[in-house]
MDTraj code that builds the backbone (N, CA, C; nanometers):
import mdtraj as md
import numpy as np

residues = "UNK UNK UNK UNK UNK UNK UNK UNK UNK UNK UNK UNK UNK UNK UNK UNK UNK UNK UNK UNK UNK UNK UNK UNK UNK UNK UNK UNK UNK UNK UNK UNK UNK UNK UNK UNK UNK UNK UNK UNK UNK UNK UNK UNK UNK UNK UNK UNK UNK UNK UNK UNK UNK UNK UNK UNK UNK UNK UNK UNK UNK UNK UNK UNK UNK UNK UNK UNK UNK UNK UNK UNK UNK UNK UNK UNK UNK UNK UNK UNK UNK UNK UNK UNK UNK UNK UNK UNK UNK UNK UNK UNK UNK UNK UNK UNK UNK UNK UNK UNK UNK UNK UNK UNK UNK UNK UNK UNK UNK UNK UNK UNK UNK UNK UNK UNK UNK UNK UNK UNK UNK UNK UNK UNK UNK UNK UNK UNK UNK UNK UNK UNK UNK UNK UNK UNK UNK UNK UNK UNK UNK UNK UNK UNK UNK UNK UNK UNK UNK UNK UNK UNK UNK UNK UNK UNK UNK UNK UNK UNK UNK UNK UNK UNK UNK UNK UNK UNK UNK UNK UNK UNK UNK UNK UNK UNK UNK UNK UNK UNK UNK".split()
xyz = np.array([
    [0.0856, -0.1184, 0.0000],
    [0.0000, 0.0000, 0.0000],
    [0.0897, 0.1241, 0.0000],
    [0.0436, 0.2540, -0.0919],
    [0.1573, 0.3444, -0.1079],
    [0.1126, 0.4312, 0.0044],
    [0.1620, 0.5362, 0.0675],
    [0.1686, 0.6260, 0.1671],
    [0.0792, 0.6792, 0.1494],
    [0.0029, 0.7699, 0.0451],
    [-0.1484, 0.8256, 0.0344],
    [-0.2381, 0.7503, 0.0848],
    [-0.2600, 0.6309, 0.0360],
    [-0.3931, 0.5668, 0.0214],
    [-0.3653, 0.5226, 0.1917],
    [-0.2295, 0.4767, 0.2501],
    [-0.2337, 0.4463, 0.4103],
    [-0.2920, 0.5527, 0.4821],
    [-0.2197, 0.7291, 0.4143],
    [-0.2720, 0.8245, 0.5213],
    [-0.4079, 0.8042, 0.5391],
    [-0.4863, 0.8172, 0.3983],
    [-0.6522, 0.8354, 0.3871],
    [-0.7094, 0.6868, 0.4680],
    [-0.6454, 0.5826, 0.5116],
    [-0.7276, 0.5045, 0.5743],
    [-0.6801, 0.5189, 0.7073],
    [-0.5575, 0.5793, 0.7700],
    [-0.5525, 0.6025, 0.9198],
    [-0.6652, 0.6868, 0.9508],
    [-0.6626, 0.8013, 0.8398],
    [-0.7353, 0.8966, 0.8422],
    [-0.8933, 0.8686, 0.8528],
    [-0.9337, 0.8255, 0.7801],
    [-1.0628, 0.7191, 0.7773],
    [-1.0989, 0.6970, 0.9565],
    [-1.0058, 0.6034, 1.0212],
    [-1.0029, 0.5775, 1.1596],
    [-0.9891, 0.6573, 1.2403],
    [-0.9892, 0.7817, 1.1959],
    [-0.9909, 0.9192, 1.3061],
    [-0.8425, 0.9398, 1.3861],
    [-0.7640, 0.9033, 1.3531],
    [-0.6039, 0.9439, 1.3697],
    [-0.5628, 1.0946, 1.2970],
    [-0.5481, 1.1314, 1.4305],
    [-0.4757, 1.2473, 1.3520],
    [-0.3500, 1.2786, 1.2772],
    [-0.2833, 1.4108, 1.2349],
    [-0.2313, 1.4218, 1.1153],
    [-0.0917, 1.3659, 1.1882],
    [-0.0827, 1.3856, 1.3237],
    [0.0599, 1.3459, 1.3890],
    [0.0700, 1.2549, 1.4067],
    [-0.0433, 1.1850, 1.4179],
    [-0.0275, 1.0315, 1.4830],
    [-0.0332, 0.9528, 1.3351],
    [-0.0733, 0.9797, 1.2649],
    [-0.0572, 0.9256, 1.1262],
    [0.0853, 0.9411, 1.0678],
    [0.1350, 1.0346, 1.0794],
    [0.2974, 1.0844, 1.0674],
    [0.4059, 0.9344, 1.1582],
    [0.3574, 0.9606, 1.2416],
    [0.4327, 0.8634, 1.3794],
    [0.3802, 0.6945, 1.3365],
    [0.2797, 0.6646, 1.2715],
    [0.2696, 0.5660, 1.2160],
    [0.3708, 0.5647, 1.1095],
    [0.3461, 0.6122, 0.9916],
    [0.4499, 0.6370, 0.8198],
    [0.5260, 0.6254, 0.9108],
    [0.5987, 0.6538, 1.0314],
    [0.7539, 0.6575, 1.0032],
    [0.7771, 0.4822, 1.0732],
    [0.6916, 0.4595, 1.1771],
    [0.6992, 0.3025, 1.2319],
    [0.7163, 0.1897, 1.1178],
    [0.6492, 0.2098, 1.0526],
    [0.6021, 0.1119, 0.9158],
    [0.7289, 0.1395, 0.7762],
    [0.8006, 0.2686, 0.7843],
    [0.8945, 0.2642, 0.6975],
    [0.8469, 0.3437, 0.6340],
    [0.7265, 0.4272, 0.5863],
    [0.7034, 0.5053, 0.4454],
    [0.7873, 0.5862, 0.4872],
    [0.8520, 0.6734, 0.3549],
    [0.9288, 0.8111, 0.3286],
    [0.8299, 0.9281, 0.2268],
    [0.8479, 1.0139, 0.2126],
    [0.8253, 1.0843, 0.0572],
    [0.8775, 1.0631, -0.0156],
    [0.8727, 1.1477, -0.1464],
    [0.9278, 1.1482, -0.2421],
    [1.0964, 1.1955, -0.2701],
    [1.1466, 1.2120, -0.1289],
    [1.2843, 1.2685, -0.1638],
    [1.3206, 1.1434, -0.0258],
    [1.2297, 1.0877, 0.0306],
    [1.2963, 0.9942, 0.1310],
    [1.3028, 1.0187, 0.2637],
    [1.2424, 1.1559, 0.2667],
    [1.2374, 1.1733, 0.4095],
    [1.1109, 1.1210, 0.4759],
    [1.1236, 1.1492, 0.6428],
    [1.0028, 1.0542, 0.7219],
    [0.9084, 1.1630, 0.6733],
    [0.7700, 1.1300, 0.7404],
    [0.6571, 1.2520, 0.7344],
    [0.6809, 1.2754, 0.7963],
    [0.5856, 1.4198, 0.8398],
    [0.5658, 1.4994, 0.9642],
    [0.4483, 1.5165, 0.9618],
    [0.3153, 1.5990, 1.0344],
    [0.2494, 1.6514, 1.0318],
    [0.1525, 1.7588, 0.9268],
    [0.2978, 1.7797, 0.8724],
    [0.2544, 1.9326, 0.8020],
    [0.1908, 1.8295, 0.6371],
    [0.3324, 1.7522, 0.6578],
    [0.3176, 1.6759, 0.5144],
    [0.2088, 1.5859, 0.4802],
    [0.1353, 1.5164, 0.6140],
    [0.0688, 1.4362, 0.6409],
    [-0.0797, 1.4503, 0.5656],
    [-0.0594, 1.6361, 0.6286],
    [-0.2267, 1.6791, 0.5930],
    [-0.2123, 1.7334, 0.4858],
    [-0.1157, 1.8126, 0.4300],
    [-0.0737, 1.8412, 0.2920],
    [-0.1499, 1.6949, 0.1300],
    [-0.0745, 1.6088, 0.1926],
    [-0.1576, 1.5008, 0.0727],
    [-0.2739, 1.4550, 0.1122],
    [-0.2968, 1.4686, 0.2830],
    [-0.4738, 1.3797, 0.2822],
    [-0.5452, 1.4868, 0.1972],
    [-0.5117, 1.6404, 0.2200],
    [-0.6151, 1.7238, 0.1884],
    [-0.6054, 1.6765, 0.0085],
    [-0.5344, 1.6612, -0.0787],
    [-0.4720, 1.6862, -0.1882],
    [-0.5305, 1.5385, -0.1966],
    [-0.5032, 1.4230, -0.1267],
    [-0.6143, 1.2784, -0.1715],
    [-0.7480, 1.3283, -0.1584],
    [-0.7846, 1.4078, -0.0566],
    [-0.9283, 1.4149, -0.0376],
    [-0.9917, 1.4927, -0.1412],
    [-0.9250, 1.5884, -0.2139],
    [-1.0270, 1.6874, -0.3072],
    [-0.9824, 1.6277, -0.4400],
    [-0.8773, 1.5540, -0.4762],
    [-0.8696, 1.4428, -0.5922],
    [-0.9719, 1.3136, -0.5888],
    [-1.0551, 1.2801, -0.4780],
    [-1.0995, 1.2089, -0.4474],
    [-1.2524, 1.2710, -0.4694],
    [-1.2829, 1.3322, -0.4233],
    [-1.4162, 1.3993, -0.4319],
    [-1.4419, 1.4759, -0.5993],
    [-1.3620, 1.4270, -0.6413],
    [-1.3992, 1.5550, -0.8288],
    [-1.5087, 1.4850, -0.8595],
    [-1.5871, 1.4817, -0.9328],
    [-1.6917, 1.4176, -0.9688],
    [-1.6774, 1.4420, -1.1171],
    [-1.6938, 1.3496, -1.2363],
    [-1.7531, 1.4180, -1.3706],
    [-1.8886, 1.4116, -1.4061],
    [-1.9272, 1.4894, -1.4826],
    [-2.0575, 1.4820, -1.5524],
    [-2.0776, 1.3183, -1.5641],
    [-2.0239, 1.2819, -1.6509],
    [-2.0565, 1.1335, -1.6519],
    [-2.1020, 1.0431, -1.5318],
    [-2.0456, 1.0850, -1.4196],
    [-2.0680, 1.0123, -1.3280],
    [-2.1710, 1.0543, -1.2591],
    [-2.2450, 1.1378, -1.2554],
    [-2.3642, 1.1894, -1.2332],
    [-2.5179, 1.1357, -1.3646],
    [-2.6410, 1.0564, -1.3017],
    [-2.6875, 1.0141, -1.3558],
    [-2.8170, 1.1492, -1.4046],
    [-2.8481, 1.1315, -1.5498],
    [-2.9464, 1.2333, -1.6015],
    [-3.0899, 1.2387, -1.4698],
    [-3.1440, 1.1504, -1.4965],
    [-3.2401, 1.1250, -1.4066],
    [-3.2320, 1.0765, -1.2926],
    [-3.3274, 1.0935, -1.2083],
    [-3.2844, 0.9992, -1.0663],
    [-3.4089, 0.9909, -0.9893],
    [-3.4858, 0.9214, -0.9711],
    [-3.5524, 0.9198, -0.9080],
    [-3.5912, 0.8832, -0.7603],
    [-3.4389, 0.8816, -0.6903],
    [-3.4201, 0.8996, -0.5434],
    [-3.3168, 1.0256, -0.5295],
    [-3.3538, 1.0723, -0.4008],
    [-3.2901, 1.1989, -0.3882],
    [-3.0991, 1.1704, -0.3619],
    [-3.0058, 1.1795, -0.3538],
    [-2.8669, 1.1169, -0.3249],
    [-2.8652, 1.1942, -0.1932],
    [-2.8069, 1.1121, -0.1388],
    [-2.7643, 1.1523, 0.0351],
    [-2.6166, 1.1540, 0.0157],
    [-2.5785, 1.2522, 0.0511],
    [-2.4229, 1.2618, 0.0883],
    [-2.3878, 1.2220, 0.2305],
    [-2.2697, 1.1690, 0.2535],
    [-2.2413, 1.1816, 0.3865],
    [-2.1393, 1.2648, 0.3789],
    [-2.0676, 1.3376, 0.3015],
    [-1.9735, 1.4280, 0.3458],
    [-1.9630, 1.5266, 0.2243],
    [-1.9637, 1.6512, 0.3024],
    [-1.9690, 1.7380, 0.2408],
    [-1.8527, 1.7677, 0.1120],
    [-1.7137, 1.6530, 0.0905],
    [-1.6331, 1.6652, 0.0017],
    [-1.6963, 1.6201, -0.0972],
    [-1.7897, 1.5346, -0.0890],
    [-1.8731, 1.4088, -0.2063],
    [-1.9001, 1.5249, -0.3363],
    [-1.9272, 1.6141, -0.2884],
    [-1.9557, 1.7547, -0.4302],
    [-1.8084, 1.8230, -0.4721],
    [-1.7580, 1.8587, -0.6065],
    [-1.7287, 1.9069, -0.6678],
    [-1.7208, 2.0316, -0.6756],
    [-1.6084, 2.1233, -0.6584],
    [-1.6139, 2.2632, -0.6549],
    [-1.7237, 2.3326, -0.7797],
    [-1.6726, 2.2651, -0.8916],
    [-1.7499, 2.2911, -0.9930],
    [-1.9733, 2.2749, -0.9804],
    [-1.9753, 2.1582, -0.9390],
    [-2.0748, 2.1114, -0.8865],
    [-2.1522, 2.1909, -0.7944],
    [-2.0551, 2.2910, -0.6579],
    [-2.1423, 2.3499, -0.5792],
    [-2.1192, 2.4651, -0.6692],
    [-2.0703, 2.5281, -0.7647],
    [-2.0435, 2.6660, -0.8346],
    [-2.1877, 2.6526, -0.9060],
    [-2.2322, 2.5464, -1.0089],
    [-2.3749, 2.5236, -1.0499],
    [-2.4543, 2.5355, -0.9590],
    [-2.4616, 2.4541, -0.8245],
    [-2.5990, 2.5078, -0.7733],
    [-2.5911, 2.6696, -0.7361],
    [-2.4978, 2.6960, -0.6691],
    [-2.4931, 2.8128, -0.6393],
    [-2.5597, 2.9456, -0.7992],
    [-2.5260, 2.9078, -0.8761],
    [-2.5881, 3.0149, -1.0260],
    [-2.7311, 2.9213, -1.0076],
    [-2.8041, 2.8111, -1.0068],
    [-2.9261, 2.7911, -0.9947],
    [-2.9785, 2.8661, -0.8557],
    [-2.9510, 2.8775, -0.7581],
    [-2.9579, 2.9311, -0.6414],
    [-3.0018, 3.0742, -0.6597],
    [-2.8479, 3.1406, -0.7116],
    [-2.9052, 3.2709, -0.7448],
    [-2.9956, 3.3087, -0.8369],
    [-2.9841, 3.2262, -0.9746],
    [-3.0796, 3.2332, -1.0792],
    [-3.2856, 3.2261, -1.0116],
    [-3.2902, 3.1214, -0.9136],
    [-3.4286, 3.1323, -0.8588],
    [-3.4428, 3.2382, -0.7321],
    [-3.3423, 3.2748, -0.6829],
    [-3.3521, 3.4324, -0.5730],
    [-3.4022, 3.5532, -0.6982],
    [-3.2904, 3.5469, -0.8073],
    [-3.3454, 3.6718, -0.8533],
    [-3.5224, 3.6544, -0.9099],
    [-3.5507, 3.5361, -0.9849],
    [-3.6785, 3.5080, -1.0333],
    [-3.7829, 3.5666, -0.9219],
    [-3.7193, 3.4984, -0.7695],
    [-3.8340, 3.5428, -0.6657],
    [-3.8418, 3.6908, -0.6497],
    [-3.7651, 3.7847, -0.6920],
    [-3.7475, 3.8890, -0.6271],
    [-3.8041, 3.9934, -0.7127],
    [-3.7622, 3.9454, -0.8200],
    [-3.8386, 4.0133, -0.9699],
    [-4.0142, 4.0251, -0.9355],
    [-4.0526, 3.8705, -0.8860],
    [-4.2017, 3.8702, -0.8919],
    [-4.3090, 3.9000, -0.7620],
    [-4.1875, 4.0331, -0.7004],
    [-4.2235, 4.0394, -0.5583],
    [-4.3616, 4.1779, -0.6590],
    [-4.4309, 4.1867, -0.4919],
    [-4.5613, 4.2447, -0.4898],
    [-4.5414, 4.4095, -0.5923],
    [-4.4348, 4.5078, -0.5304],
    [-4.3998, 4.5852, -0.5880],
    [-4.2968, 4.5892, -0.6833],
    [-4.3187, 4.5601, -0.8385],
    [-4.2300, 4.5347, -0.9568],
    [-4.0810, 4.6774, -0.9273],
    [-3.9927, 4.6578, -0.9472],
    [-3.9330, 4.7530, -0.9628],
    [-3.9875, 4.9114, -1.0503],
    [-3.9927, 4.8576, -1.1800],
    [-3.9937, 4.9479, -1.2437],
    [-4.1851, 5.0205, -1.1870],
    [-4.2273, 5.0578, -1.0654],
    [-4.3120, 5.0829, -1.0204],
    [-4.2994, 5.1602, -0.8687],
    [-4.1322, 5.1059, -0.8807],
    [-4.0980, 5.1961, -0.7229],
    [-4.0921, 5.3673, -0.7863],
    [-4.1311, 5.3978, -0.7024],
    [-4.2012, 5.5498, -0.7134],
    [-4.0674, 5.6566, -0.6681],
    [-3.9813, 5.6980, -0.6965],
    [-3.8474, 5.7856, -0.6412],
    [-3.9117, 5.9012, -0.5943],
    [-3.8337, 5.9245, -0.4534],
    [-3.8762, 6.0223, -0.3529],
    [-3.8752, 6.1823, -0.4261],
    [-3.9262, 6.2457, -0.3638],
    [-3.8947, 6.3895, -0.4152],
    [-3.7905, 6.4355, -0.3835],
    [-3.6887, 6.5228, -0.4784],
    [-3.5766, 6.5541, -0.4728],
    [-3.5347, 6.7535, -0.3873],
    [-3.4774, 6.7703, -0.3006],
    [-3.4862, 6.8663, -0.2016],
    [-3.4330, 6.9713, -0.2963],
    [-3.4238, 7.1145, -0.2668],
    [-3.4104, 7.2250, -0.3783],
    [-3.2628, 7.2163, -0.2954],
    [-3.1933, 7.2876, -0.4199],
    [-3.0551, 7.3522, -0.3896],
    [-3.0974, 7.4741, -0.2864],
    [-2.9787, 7.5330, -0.1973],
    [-2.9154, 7.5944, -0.0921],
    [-2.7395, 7.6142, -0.1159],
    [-2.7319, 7.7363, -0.0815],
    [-2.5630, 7.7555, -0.0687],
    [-2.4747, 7.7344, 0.0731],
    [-2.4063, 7.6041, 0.0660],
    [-2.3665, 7.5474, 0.1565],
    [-2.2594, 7.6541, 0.1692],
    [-2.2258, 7.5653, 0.3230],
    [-2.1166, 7.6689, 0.3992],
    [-2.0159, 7.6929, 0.3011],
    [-1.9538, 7.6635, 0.2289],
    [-1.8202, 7.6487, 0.1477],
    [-1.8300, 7.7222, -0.0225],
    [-2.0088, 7.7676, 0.0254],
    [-2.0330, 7.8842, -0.1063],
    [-2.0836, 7.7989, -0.2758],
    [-2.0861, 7.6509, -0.2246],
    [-2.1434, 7.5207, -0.3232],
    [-2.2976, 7.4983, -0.2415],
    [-2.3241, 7.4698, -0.4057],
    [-2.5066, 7.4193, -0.3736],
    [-2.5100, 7.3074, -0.3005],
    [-2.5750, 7.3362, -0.2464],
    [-2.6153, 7.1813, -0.1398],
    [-2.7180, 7.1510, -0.1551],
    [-2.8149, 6.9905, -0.1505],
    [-2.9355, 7.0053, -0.1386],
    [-3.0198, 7.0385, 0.0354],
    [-3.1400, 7.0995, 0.0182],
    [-3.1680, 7.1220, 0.1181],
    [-3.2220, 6.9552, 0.2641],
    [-3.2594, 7.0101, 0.3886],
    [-3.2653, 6.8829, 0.4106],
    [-3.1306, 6.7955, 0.4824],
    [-3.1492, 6.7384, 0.5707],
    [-2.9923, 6.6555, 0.6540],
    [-2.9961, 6.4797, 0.5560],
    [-2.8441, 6.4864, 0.5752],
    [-2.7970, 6.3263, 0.4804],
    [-2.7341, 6.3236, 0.6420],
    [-2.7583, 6.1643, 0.6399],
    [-2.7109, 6.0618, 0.7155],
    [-2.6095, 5.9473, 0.6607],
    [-2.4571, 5.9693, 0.7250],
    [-2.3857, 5.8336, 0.6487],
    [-2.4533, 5.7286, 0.6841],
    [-2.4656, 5.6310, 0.6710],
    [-2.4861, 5.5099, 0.7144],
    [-2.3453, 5.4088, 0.6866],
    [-2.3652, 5.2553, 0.7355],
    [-2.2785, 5.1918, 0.6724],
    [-2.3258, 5.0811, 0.7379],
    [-2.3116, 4.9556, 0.6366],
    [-2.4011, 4.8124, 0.6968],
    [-2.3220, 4.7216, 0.5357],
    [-2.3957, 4.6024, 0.6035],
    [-2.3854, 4.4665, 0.5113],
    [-2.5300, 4.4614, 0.5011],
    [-2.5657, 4.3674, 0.3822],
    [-2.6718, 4.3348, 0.3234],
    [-2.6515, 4.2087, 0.2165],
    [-2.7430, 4.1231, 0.1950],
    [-2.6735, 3.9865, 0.1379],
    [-2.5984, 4.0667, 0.0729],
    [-2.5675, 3.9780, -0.0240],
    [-2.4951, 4.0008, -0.1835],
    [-2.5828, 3.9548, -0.3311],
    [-2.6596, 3.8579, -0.3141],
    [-2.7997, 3.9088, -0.4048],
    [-2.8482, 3.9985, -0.4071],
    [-2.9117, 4.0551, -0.3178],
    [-2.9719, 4.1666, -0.3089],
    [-2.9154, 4.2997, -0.3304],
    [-2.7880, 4.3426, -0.3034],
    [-2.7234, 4.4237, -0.3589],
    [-2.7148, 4.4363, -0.4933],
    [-2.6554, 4.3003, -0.5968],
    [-2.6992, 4.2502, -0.6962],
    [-2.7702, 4.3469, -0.7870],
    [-2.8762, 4.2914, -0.7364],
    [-3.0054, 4.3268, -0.7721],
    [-3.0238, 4.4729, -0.7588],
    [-3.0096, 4.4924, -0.6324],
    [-3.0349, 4.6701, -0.5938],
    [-2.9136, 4.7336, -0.7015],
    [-2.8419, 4.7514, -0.7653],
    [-2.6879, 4.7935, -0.7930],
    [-2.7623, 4.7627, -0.9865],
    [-2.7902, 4.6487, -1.0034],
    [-2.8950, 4.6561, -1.1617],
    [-2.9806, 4.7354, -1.1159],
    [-3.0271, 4.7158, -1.0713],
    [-3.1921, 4.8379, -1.0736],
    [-3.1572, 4.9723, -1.0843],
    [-3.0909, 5.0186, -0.9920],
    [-3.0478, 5.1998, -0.9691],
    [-2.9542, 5.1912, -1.0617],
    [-2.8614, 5.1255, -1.1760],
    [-2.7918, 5.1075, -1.3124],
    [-2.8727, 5.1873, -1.3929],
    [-3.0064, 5.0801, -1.4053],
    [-3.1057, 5.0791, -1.4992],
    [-3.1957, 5.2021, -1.5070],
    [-3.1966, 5.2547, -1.3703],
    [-3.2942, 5.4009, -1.3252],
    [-3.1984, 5.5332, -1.3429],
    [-3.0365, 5.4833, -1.3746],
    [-2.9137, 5.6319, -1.3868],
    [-2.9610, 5.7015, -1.2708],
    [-2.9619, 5.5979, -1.1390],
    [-2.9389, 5.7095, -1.0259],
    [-2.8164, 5.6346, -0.9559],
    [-2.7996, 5.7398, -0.8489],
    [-2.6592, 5.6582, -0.7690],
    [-2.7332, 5.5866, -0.6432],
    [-2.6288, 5.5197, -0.5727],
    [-2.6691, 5.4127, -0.4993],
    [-2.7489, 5.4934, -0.3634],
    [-2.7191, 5.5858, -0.2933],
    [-2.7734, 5.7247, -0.1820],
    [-2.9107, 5.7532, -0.2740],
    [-2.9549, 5.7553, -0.3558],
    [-3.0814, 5.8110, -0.4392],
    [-3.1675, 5.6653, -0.4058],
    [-3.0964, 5.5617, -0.4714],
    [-3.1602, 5.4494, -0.5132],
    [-3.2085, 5.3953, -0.3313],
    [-3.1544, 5.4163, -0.2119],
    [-3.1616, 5.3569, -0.0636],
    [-3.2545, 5.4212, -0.0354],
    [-3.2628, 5.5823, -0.0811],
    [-3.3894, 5.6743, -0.0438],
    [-3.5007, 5.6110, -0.0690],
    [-3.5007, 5.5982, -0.2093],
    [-3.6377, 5.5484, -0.3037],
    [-3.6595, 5.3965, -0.2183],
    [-3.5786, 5.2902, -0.1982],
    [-3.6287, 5.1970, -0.1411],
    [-3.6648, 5.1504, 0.0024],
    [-3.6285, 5.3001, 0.0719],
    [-3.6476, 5.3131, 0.2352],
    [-3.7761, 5.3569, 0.2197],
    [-3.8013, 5.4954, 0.1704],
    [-3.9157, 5.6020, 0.1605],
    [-4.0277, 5.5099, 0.1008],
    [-3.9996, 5.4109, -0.0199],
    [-4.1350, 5.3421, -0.0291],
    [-4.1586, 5.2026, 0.1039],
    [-4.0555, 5.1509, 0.0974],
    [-4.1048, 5.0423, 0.2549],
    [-4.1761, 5.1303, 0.3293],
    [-4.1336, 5.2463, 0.4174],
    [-4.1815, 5.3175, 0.4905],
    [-4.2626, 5.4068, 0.5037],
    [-4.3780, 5.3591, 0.3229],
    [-4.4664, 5.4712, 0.3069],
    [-4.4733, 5.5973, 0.2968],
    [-4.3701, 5.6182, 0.2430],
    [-4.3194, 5.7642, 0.1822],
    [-4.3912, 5.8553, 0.2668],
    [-4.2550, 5.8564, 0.3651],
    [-4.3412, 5.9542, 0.5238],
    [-4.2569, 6.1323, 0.4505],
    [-4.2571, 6.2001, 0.5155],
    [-4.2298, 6.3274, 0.4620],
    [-4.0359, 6.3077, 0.4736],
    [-3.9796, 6.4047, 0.3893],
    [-3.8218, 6.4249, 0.3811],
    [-3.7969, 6.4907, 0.5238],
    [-3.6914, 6.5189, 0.5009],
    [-3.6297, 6.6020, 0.6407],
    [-3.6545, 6.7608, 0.5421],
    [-3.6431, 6.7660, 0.4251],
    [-3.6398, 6.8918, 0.3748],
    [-3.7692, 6.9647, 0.3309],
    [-3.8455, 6.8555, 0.3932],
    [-4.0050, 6.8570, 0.3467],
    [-4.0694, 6.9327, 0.4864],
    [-4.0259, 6.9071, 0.5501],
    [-4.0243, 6.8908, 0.7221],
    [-4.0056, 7.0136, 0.7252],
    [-3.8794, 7.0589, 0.7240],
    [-3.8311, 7.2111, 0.7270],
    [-3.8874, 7.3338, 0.6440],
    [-3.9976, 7.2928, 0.5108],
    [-4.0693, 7.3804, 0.4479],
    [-4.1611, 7.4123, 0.5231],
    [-4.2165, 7.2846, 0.5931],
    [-4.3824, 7.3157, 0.6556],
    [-4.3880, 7.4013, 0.7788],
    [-4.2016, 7.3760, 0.8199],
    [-4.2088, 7.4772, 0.9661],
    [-4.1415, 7.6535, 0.9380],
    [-4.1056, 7.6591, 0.7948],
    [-4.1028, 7.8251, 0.7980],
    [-4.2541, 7.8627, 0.7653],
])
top = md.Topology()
chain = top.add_chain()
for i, resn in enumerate(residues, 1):
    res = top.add_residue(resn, chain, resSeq=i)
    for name in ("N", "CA", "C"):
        top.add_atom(name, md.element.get_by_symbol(name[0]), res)
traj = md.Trajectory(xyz[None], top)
């Protein structure tokens, strides 16, 4: 038995990468230049048996199937393999999102505040901006980032329009400040 296929069955038995090392050297394996293993080297080829081991081809995947396949380990898939579901994945997020209640091209853009001469003697719009800063999936950005593309506004225009309609297009801050002079 050559030294790979021994690591992957110590390995198999739940031995770790040292104690698998400390075996190869009891039993005589070397590498390829003759030295004992170690540790480092140990997990170096299980990992390198294990994802040579897990490739899958098309071929080996049957057209039809009429039982669902159970994996027991998450290597059993193919980088390539989870890269496809993942574009089917996103491909049915965007479908759902497209056929939500309010169509995009129906979001209504907020009213835009009049110019003012800011401190520095440049127009400003009237009205207070708030930085913000957050995460949000990455579909949805996606998506939000095509849409405000497609509308030639910038991304601060496009957060307005999709805050102000969730929130029932309550009054601006600059709207606010007309009604109180």
């Amino acid at each position: 038995m050559d030294a790979t296929q021994r690591i992957l069955k110590l390995a198999a038995q739940g031995l770790s990468d040292k104690e698998i090392a400390d075996t190869l050297k009891q039993e005589g394996h070397t590498n390829d230049k003759g030295h004992a293993f170690n540790a480092n080297a140990v997990r170096s080829r299980r990992l390198r048996a294990e994802k040579q081991s897990s490739k899958i081809s098309p071929s080996d995947v049957p057209e039809t199937s009429d039982k669902p396949v159970e994996l027991s380990d998450k290597s059993a898939i193919s980088d390539a393999m989870r890269e496809e579901i993942r574009q089917i994945v996103r491909k049915e997020i965007k479908s759902v999102t497209e056929s939500q209640s309010l169509p995009k091209d129906q979001i209504e853009l907020p009213p835009v505040p009049g110019k003012v001469t800011g401190p520095h003697g440049k127009p400003v719009g009237e009205g207070g901006r708030v930085k913000i800063a957050g995460t949000c999936d990455k579909e949805l950005f996606t998506l939000l980032e095509a849409w405000r593309k497609a509308k030639g506004i910038t991304l601060s225009r496009a957060l307005d329009a999709a805050l102000w309609n969730f929130l029932g297009k309550p009054p601006l801050s600059f709207e606010k400040r007309q009604d109180r002079k």
